[in-house]
C-alpha positions in Angstrom: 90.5 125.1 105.5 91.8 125.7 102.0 94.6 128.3 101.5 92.9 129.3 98.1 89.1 128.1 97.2 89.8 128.8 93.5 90.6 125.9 91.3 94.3 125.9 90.0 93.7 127.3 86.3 92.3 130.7 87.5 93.8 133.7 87.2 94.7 135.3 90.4 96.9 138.4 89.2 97.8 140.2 85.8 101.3 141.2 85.2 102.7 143.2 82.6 104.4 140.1 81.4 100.5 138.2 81.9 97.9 136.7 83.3 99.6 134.4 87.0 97.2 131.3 87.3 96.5 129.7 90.9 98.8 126.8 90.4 101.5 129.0 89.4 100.7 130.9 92.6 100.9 128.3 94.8 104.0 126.4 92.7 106.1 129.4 93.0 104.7 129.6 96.8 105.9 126.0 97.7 109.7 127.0 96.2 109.7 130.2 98.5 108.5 128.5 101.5 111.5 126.2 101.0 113.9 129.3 101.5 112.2 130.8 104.3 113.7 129.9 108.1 111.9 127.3 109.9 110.1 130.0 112.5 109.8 133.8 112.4 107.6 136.5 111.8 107.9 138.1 108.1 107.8 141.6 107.6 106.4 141.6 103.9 107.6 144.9 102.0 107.3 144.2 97.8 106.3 147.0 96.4 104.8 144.2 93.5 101.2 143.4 94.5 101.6 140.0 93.1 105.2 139.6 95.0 103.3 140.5 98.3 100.7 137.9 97.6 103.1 135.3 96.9 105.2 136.1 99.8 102.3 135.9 102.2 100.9 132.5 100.7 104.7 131.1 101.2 104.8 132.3 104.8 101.4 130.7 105.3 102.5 127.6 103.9 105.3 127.9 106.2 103.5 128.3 109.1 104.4 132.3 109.9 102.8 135.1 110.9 102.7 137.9 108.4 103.6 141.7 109.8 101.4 143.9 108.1 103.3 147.1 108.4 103.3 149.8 105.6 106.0 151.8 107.3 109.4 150.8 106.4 111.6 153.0 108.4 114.8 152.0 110.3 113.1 152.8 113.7 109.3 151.4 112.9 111.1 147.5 111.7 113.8 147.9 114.8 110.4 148.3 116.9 109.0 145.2 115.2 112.2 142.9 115.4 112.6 143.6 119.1 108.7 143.0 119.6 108.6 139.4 117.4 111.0 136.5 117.9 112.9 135.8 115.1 111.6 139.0 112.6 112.8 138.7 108.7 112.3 140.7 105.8 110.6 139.7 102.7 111.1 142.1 100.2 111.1 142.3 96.2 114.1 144.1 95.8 117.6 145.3 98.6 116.4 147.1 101.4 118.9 148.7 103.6 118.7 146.6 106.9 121.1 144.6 109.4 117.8 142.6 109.8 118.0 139.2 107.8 116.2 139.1 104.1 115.2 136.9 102.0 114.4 138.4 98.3 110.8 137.4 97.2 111.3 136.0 93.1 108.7 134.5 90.6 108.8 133.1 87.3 111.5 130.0 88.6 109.4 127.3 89.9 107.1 124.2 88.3 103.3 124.8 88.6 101.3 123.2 91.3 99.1 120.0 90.5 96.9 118.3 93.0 94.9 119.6 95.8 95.5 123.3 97.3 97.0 123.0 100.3 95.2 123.1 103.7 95.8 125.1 106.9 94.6 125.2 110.6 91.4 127.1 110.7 92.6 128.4 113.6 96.3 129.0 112.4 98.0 132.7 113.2 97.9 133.9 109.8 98.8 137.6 110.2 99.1 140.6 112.8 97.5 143.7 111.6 98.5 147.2 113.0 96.6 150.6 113.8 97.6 153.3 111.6 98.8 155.4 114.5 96.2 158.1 114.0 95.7 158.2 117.3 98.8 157.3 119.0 101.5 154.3 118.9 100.6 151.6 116.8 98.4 148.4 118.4 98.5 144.8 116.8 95.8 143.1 116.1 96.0 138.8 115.8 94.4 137.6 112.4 93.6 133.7 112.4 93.0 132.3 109.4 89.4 131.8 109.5 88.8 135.0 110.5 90.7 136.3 107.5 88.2 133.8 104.8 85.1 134.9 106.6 86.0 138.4 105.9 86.7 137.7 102.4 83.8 136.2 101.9 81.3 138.7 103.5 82.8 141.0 101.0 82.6 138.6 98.0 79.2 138.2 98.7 78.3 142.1 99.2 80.0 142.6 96.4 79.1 140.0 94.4 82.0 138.7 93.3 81.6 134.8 94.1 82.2 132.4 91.3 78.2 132.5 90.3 78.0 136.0 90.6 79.3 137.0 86.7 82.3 137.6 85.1 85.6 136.8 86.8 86.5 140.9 87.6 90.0 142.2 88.4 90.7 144.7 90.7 93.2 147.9 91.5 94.5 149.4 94.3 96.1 153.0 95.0 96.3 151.5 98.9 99.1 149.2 99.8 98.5 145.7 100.1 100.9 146.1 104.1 97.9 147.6 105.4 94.4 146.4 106.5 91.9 147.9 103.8 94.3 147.1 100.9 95.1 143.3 102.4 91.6 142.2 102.3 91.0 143.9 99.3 94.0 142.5 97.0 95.3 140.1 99.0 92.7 138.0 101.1 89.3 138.3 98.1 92.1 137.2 95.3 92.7 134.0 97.2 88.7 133.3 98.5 86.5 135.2 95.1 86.6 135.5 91.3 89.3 138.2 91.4 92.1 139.0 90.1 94.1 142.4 91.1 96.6 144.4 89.3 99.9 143.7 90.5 102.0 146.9 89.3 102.3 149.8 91.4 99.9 152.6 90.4 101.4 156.2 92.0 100.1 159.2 89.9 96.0 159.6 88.4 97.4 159.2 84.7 99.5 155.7 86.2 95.9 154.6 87.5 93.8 155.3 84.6 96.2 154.1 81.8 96.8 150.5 84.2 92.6 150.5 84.3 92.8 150.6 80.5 94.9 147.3 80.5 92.5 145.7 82.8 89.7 143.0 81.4 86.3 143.9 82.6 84.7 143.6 85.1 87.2 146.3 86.8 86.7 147.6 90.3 88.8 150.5 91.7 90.0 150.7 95.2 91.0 153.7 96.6 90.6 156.7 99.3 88.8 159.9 99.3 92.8 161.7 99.0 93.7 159.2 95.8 89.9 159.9 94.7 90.0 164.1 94.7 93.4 163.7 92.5 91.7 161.2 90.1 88.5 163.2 89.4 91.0 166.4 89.0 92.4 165.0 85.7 89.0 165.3 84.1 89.3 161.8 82.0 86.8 159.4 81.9 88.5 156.0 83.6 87.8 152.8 81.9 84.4 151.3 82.4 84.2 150.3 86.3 82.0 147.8 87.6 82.3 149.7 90.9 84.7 152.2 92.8 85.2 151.7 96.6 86.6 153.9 99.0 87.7 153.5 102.9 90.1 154.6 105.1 88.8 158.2 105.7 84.8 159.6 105.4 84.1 160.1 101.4 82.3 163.9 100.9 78.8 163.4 99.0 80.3 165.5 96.6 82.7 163.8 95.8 80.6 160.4 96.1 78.3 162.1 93.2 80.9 162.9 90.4 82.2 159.2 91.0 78.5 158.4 90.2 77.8 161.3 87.9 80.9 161.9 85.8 82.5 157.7 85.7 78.9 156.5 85.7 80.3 153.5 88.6 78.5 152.9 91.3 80.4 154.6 94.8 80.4 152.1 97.5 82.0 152.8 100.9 83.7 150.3 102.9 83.0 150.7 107.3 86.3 149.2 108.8 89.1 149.1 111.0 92.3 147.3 111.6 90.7 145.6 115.1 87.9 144.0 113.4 88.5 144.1 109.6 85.7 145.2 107.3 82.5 145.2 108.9 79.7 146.9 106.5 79.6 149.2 103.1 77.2 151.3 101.5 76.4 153.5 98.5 77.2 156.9 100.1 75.0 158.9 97.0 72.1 157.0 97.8 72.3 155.5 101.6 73.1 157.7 104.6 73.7 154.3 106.8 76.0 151.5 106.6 74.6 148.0 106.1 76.3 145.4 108.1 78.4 142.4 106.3 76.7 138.3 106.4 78.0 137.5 110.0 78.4 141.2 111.8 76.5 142.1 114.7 77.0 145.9 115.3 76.5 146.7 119.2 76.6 150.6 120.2 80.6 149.8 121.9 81.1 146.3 119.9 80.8 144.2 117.3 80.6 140.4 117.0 83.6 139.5 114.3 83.3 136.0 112.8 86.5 134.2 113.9 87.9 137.4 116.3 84.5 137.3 118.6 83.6 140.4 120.0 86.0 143.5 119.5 85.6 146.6 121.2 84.9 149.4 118.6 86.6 152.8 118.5 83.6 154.4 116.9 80.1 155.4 118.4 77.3 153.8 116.7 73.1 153.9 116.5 70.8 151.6 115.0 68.9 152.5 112.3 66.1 151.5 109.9 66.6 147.9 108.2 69.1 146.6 110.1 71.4 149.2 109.3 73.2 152.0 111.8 74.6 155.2 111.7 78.2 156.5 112.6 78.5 159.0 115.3 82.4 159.2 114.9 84.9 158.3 116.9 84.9 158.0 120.4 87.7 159.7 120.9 86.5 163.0 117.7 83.5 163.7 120.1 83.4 167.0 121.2 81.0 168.7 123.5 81.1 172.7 123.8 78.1 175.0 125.1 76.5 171.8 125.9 76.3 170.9 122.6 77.7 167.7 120.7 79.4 167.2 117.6 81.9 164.6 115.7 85.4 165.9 114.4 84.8 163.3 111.4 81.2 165.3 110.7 82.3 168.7 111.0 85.5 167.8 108.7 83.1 166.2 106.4 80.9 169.4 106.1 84.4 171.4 105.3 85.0 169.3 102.8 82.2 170.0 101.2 83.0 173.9 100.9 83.8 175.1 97.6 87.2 175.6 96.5 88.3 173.4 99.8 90.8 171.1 98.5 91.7 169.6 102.0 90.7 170.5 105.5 91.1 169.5 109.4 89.1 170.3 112.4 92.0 170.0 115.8 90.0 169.9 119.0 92.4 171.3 121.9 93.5 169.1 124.3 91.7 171.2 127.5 88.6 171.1 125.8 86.6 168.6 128.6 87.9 171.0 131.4 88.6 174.4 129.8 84.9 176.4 128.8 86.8 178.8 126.9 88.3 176.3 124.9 87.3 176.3 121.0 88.2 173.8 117.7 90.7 175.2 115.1 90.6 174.3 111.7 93.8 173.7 109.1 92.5 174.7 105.5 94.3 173.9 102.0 92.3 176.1 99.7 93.9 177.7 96.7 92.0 180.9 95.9 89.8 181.5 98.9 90.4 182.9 101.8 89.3 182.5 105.4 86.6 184.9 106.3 85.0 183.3 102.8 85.0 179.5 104.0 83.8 180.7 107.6 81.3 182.6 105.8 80.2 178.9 104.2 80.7 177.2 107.6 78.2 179.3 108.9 75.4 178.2 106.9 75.9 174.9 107.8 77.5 174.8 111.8 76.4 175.8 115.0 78.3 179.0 115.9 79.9 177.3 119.1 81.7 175.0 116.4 83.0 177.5 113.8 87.2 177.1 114.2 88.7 179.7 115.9 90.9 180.2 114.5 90.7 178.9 111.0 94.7 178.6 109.4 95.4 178.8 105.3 97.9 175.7 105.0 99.8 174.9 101.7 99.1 171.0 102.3 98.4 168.9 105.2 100.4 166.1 106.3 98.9 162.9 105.6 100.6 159.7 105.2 100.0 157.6 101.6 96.4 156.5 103.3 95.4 160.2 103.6 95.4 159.7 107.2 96.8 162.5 109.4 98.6 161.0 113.0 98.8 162.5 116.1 102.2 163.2 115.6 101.9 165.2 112.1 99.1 167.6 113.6 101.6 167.9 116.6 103.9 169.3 114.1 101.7 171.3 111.7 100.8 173.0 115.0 104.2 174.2 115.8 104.9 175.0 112.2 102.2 177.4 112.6 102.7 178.6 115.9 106.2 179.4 115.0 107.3 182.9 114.2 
């Protein structure tokens, strides 16, 4: 299969500097491969989008595996180098690290001519890992094939193939180390007509002005957390072809001021690191998710071109027009008074209250065995104060799954996703309980 079904005078990735062409890709890809060891597993961490890119092409060419890890502590790459045989760095700029590294550079190297290079359909092209929302991290093998079919079930929802319009470019407030931000900058770059934004975007006012510089057709990758701060500096982005949004359920509300106030279309991707993107939809307009060319959504499983059938974390239903409906995770269920509800819903309808500007449902960990048990909530909302969003949860919950009790927090403790692990709640938990 082709490492890049794009022909070479494309452009793949604008730089402040310019536009980076395919060939020049893959020529500066071919020079890097030449300094990488002969076997190993990289652990890609440039912070440069186009640096990442051209350090996972290299490694492909090479024949290694690519670490996706977004966490660059001392302990989380020890963990990694004592898991993988022969575990390097590839980094954009000195990292601090007894673990050998070899610096990713550009700009050095003659242009590719000739065919793009070919791999093994079935070649080990990267090992995706769990965000550890739920406990230790779990990796997840990513052939190549499986990685193109992805990429092109979303080029095609999204229209982005080569007859679909204008070439569009794309940027990210996700990292391209983990899952949602790899297919989307990474892996559609390298299979669609797409081109992303290789600086690093941090603040709202970084992401808009960078937008600015973009050509049309601009799409805007991003999570509900990144989203909130963006529509709280009031400016109108540049003209989007589309925002997308994963990672963490998007509130309606929020879904119609993307629609309302940017006048872009709010799509919402349905994945996870096991199986990659399965299914999107437009959450203003369509309650369900509509599955990707290839998925086949079972209630426990889904059938994954290239991975077969992976078990899914999430409980599902079908629903009208080959479509289904997200029950929440397995693991969010919670049954009290004989009643059922998802953590992921019931933080969803929080979200929704006024003046809530971020918000947590905890379920305790008796809860299957201890009838007295009840959910608590952790609340950041400047302004209000409990007995008034209770009041709002009211109107809207069952009274069996009000929080009790429901705790004013300054901020919660998510990690650059937005998502909150197991560990931080541990912690805000005995924060709070402290005197």
């Amino acid at each position: 299969m082709p490492l890049v079904d794009r022909e070479l005078a494309e452009v793949i990735c604008h730089r402040p500097a310019g536009p980076v062409t395919v060939g020049r890709l893959l020529g500066e890809a071919r020079a890097l491969a030449a300094r990488l060891p002969a076997t190993g597993h990289p652990i890609n961490l440039c912070a440069d989008r186009y640096r990442m890119l051209l350090g996972f092409v290299a490694a492909l060419m090479r024949g290694h595996p690519t670490l996706l890890n977004a966490d660059a502590s001392p302990h989380r790459l020890r963990a990694l180098a004592e898991a993988y045989l022969g575990t390097y760095l590839l980094a954009d700029k000195p990292v601090a690290s007894d673990m050998p590294l070899v610096l990713v550079e550009d700009g050095a190297a003659e242009e590719w001519t000739g065919p793009v290079p070919m791999l093994p359909a079935r070649q080990l092209a990267a090992i995706a890992f769990t965000s550890g929302s739920t406990g230790q991290p779990t990796a997840h093998l990513k052939p190549w094939d499986a990685l193109v079919a992805a990429a092109l079930a979303a080029a095609e929802r999204f229209a982005l193939r080569p007859g679909d319009g204008p070439a569009s470019s794309v940027l990210a407030t996700v990292p391209p180390q983990h899952m949602y931000g790899f297919e989307t900058t990474i892996m559609l770059p390298l299979q669609a007509a797409l081109a992303c934004h290789a600086g690093e975007a941090f603040f709202p006012s970084d992401v808009l002005d960078a937008l600015d510089g973009l050509p049309e057709r601009r799409l805007l990758v991003t999570t509900p957390l990144h989203l909130r701060a963006l529509l709280a500096e009031r400016r109108r982005p540049a003209p989007l072809a589309a925002v997308i949004s994963a990672t963490a359920p998007l509130a309606m509300s929020m879904a119609e001021a993307v629609e309302r106030d940017w006048g872009a279309p709010m799509l919402e991707i349905y994945g996870a690191s096991e199986a990659g993107s399965m299914a999107s939809r437009r959450t203003a307009l369509e309650p369900d998710w509509l599955p990707y060319s290839g998925i086949r959504m079972g209630q426990s499983e889904v059938h994954v071109p290239g991975l077969g059938v992976v078990p899914l974390a999430d409980a599902v239903e079908p629903a009208p027009g080959g479509r289904f409906r997200l029950l929440g995770r397995r693991a969010d269920l919670v049954k009290l008074g004989g009643r059922r509800a998802s953590l992921a819903e019931l933080n969803r309808v929080l979200a929704e209250v006024a003046g809530v500007e971020d918000g947590v449902f905890v379920a305790p960990e008796d809860i299957e065995r201890n009838p007295a048990a009840r959910l608590s909530a952790y609340v950041v909302a400047p302004g209000r104060s409990a007995e008034e969003i209770l009041a709002a949860l009211r109107l809207r919950l069952e009274p069996v799954f009000l929080p009790r009790p429901l705790v004013l927090v300054p901020a919660l403790p998510r990690n650059g996703l937005g998502k909150l692990t197991r560990a931080a709640l541990d912690g805000l938990r005995l924060a709070m309980a402290a005197p």
